[in-house]
C-alpha positions in Angstrom: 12.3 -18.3 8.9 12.4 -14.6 9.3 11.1 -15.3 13.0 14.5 -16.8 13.8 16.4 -14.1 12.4 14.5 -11.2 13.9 14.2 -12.8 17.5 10.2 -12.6 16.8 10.1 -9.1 16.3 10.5 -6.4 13.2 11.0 -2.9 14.4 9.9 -1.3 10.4 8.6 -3.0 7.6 8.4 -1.0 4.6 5.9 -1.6 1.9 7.1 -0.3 -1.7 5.2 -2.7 -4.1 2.4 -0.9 -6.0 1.5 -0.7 -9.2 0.1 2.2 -12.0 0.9 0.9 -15.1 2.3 -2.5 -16.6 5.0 -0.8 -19.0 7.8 -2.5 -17.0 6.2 -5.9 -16.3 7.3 -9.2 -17.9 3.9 -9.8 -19.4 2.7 -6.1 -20.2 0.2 -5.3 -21.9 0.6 -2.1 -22.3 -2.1 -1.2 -20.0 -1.9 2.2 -18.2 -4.1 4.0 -15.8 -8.2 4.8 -17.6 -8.7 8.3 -18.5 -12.3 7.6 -18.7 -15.1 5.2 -17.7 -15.3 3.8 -20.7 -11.9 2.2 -20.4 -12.5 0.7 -16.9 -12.2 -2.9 -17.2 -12.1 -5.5 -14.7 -9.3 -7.4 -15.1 -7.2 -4.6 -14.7 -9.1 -3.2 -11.8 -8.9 -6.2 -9.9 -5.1 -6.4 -10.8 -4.9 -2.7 -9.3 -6.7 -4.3 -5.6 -4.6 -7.4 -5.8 -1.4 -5.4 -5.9 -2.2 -1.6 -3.9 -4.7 -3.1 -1.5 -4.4 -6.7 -1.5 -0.9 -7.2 -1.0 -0.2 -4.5 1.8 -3.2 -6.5 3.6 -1.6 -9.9 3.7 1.6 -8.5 4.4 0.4 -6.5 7.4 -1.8 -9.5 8.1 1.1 -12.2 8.0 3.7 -10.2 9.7 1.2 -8.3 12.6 2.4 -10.9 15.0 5.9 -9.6 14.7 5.4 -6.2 14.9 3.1 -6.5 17.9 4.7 -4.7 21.2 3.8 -4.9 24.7 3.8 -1.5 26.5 4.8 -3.1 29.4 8.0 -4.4 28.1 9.4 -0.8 27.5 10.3 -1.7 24.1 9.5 1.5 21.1 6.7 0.8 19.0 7.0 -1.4 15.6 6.5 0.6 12.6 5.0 -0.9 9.5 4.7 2.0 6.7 3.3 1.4 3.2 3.6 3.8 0.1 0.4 5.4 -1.4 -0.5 8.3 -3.5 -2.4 11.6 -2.9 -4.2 10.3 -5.6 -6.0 8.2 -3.3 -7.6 11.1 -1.7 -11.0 11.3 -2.4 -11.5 14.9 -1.3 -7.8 16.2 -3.1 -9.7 14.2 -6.5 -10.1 17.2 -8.7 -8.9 15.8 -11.9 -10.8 12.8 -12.1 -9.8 9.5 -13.8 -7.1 6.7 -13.4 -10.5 5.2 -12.0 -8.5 1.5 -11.1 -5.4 3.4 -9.0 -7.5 6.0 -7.9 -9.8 3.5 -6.1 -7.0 1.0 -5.4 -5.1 3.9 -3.8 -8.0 4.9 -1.1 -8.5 1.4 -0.2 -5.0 1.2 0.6 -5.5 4.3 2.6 -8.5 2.8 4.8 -6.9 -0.4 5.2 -3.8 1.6 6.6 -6.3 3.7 9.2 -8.5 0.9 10.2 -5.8 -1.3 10.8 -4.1 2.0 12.7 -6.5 2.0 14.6 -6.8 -1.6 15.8 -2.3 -2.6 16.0 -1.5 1.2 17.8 -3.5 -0.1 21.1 -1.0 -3.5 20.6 2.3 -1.2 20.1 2.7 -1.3 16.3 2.1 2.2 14.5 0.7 2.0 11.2 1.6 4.7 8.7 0.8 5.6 4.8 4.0 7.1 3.3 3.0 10.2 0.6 6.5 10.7 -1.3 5.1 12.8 -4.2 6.2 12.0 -7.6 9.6 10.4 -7.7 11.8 9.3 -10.7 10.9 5.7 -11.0 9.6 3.1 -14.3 6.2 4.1 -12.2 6.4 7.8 -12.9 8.0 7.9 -16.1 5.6 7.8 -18.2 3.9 10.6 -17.1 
């Protein structure tokens, strides 16, 4: 149990996993991000919110009681920080499409503030992580 190792506390956790494509998955389909409505389809819109929404949620969720501080015991704040995109911006959306990340992406982004909101009062700071494009299998198609 990661509770046992940790003494019942993580100081960061560090959310990486997100997905924009499936060009590096075992079962790909090829499938990249829509260019238009008309490609929108569910399935992988709903694969978008399982992976860039969904899973930072139950991990935050799961591990909350771990990260939680009481000011009183003069211990820093917990950190938990999660990866997202400018791209989720829906004022900075001047380009349009990738309608599935796009929408994944600012969900992820008012999960991370709403839930800012409610773990900062319990000692936990709650952060979305903007690296810009990097040299990854997620950017390099693109």
């Amino acid at each position: 149990r990661i509770s046992d190792e940790t003494g019942e506390r993580i100081d960061v956790l560090l959310n990486t996993a997100g997905i924009l494509h499936d060009q590096h998955e075992p079962t790909s389909e090829g499938r990249m991000p829509e260019r238009a409505l008309s490609q929108l389809t569910q399935e992988w819109f709903l694969h978008n919110m399982q992976v860039n929404c969904m899973g930072p949620m139950l991990l935050l969720k799961h591990f909350q009681p771990m990260l939680l501080t009481s000011r009183s015991s003069g211990r820093p704040f917990s950190v938990f920080a999660s990866l997202s995109a400018r791209v989720g911006s829906i004022e900075d959306n001047k380009l349009g499409g990738w309608y599935s990340y796009r929408v994944s992406k600012a969900a992820h982004n008012q999960l991370i503030r709403t839930a800012s909101v409610e773990l900062n009062r319990r000692g936990c700071v709650i952060i979305a992580l903007h690296p810009g494009t990097v040299n990854t299998g997620l950017s390099e198609p693109f």
